[in-house]
C-alpha positions in Angstrom: -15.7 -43.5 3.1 -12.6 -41.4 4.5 -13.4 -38.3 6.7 -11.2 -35.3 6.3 -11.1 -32.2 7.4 -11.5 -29.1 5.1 -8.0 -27.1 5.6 -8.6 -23.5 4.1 -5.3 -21.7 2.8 -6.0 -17.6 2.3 -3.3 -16.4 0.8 -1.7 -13.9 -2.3 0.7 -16.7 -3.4 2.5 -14.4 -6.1 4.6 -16.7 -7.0 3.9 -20.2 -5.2 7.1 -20.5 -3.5 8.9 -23.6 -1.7 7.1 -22.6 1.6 3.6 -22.6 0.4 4.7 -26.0 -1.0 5.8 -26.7 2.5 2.9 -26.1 4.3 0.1 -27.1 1.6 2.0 -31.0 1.7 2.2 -30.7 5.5 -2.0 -30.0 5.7 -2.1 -33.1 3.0 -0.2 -35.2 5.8 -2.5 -34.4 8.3 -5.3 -35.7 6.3 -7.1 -32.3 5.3 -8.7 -31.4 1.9 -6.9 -28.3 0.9 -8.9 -25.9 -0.3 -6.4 -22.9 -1.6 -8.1 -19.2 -2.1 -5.2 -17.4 -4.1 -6.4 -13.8 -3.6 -7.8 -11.7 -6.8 -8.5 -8.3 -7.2 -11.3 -7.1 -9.9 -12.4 -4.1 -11.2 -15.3 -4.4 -13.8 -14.8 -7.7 -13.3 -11.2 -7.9 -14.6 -8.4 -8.7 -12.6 -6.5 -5.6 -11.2 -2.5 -6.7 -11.3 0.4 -4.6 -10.1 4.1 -5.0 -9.0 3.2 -6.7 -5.5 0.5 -8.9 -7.5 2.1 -9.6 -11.3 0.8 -13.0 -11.6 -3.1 -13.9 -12.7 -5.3 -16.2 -10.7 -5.1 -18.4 -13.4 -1.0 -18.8 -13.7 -1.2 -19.1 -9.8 -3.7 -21.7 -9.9 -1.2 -23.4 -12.7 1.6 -23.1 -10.3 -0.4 -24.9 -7.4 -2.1 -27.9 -10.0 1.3 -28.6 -12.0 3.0 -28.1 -8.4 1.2 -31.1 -7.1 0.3 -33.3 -10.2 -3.3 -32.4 -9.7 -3.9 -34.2 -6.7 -7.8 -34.8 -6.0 -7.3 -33.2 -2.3 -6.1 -30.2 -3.7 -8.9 -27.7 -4.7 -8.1 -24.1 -5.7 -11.0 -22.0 -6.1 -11.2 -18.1 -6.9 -13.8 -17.2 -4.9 -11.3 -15.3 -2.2 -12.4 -11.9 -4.5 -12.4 -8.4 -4.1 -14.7 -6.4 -6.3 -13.7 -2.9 -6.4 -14.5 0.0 -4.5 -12.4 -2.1 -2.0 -13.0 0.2 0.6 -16.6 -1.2 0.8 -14.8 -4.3 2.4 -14.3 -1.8 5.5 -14.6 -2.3 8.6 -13.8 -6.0 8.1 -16.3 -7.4 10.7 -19.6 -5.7 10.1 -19.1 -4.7 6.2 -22.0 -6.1 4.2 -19.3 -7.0 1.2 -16.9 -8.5 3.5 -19.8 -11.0 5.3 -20.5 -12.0 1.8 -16.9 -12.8 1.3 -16.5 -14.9 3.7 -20.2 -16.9 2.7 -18.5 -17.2 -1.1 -15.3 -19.1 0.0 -17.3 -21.0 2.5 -19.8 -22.0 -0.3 -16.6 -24.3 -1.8 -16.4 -26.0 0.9 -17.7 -30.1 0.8 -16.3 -31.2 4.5 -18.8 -31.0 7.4 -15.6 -29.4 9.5 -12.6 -26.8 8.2 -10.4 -25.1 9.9 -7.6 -22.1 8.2 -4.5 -22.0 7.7 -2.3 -18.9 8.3 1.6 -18.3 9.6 0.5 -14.3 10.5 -0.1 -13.6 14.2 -2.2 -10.5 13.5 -4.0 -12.8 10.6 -4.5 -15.2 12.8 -6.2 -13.0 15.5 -8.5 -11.5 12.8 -9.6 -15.0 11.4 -10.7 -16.4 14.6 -13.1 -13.5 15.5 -14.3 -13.7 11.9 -15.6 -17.5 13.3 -12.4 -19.2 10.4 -10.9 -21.5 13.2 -7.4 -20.3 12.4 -5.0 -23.2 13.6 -1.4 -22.3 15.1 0.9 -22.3 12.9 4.8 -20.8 12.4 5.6 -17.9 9.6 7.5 -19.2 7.0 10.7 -17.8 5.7 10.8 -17.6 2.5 7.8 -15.3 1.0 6.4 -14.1 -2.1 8.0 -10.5 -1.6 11.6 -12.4 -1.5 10.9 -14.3 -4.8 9.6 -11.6 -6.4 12.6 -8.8 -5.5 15.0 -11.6 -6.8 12.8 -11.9 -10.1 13.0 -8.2 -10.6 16.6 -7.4 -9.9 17.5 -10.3 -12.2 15.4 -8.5 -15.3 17.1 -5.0 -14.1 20.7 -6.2 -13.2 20.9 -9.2 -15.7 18.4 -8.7 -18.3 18.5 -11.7 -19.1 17.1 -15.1 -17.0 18.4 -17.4 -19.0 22.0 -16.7 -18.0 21.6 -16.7 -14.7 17.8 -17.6 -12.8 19.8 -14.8 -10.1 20.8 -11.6 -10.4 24.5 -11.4 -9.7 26.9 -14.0 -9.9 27.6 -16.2 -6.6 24.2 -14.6 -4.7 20.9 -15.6 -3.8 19.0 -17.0 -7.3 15.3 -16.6 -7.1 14.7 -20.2 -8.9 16.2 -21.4 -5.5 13.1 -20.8 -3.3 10.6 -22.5 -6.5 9.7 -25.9 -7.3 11.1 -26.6 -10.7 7.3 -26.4 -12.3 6.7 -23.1 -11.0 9.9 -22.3 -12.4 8.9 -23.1 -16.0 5.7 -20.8 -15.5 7.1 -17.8 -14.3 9.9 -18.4 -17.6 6.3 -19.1 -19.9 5.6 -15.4 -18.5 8.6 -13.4 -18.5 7.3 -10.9 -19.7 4.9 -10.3 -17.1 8.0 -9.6 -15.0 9.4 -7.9 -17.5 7.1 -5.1 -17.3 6.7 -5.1 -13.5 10.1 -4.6 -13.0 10.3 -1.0 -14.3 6.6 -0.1 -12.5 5.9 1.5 -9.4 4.0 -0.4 -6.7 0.6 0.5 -6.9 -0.5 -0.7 -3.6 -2.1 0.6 -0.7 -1.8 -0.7 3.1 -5.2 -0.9 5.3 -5.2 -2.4 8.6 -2.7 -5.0 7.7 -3.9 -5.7 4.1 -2.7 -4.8 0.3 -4.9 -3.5 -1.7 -4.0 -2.2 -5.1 -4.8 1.6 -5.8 -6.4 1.1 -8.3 -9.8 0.2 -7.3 -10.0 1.4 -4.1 -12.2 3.9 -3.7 
């Protein structure tokens, strides 16, 4: 029977973008089982959304299944949760809630070895003395914040994505840094983006990490 590797991929992944294609096809050349943690955030057990985080763990986990035709080395799991007050998750290395984080991803895991998979220096630093065995790895260029301030100027300057997947004529499209699949998700939930694009961000910086307001305390 073939060993692999478990390769663990933290990440927000709102939208799945070329890069995260990128880098979850390179882990699948090196022979890993990619295990992908898309991040939530729940209050009362219902995902908490905003304008950093429009899309649902369950249209992200469509992005990354349809992405890759549902390959069997792909696993995406939604155990990467944060239960509101978020601030219980603080500090990071002796918090009670955060341990038990890190035992309810680990749970998913089948391979008798893992390692993680993150392009943040900082990330990276706080992985490894979490025990994640963060492996080196470059920052990609194209993020989730690029794709989604193209998606939201094309509803505010063009109002209309299906004249243009952009926002101005002759500039920088959004549909450029997607895979055509997670193209026709995000136009299957417009209006998602719709709505987003006219609300403030509800998000909150702690030690490196977005949170959404809502929630925290």
């Amino acid at each position: 029977m073939e060993k692999r590797t478990a390769a663990i991929f933290l990440a927000h992944i709102n939208p799945l973008t070329i890069s995260h294609e990128r880098i979850i096809k390179n882990l699948l050349l090196q022979n890993y089982s990619v295990y992908i943690f898309p991040v939530r955030f729940l209050k009362n057990n219902r995902e908490v959304n905003t304008r950093s985080f429009p899309f649902s763990y369950e249209i992200r986990k469509q992005m990354i299944l349809e992405s890759f035709g549902y390959d069997e080395h792909i696993h995406v799991c939604g155990d990467y949760a944060f239960h509101s007050p978020y601030l219980q998750y603080f500090p990071p290395f002796v918090s009670p809630a955060f341990k038990k984080l890190k035992n309810k991803i680990m749970i998913n895991i089948q391979e008798n070895s893992f390692v993680t998979y993150t392009g943040d220096r900082a990330e990276r630093v706080l992985l490894s003395l979490f025990g994640f065995k963060p492996i080196k790895a470059r920052r990609q260029v194209i993020s989730s914040t690029n794709v989604k301030n193209l998606l939201y100027n094309s509803v505010i300057q063009q109002n209309d994505m299906y004249d243009n997947n952009g926002y101005n004529e002759g500039q920088v499209k959004w549909s450029d840094f997607v895979s055509p699949k997670v193209m026709e998700v995000i136009k299957k939930n417009w209006e998602i983006i719709r709505a987003f694009s006219i609300s403030k961000d509800e998000t909150i910086r702690v030690m490196g990490m977005k949170f959404p307001k809502n929630g925290f305390i």
